[in-house]
N, C-alpha and C positions, 0 to 999 in steps of 0.2 A: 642897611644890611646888604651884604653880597648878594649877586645872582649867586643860584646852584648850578653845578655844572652835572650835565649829562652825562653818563657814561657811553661812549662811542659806540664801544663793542655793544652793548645794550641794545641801542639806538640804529645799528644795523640787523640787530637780528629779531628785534620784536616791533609789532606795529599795536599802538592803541585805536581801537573804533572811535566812534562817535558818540556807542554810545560807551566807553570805557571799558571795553573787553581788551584782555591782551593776546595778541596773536601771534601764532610764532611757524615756521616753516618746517618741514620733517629732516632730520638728518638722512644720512646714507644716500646724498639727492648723486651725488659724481662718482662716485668711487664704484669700478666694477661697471659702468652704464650698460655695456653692450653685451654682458650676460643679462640683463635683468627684461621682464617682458614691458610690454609697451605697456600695459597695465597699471602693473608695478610703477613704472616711472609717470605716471600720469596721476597718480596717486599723490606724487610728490609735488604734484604744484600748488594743490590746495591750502587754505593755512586752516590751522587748529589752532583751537581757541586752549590758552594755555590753562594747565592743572590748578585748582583752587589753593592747593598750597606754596604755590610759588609767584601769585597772583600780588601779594603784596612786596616781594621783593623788589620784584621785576619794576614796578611801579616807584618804587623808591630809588630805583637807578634813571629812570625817563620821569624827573619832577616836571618837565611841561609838556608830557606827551606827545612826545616826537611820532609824527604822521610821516 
């Protein structure tokens, strides 16, 4: 049987943990920067752990969990 292949876009923008949470970055991180408070942008570094109903897709585009 074939390898699966990764989807890129996927694989750039979500990370699986260790222990298999999918994590993902906050939009609106560039656009506008220098109106926005340092607060605000500091906000955007963290990841969030992504919404349970897109939890399985996400995972079916990263079949060997791109770290």
């Amino acid at each position: 049987m074939p390898k699966m292949k990764t989807n890129k876009a996927a694989a750039r923008r979500f990370k699986i943990t260790g222990k298999g949470k999918v994590m993902r970055a906050k939009g609106m991180k560039s656009h506008f920067r220098r109106r926005k408070a340092k607060r605000t942008k500091r906000m955007f570094d963290k990841m969030h752990e992504v919404a349970p109903q897109d939890r399985k897709r996400i995972k079916r585009l990263l079949p060997y969990g791109v770290k």
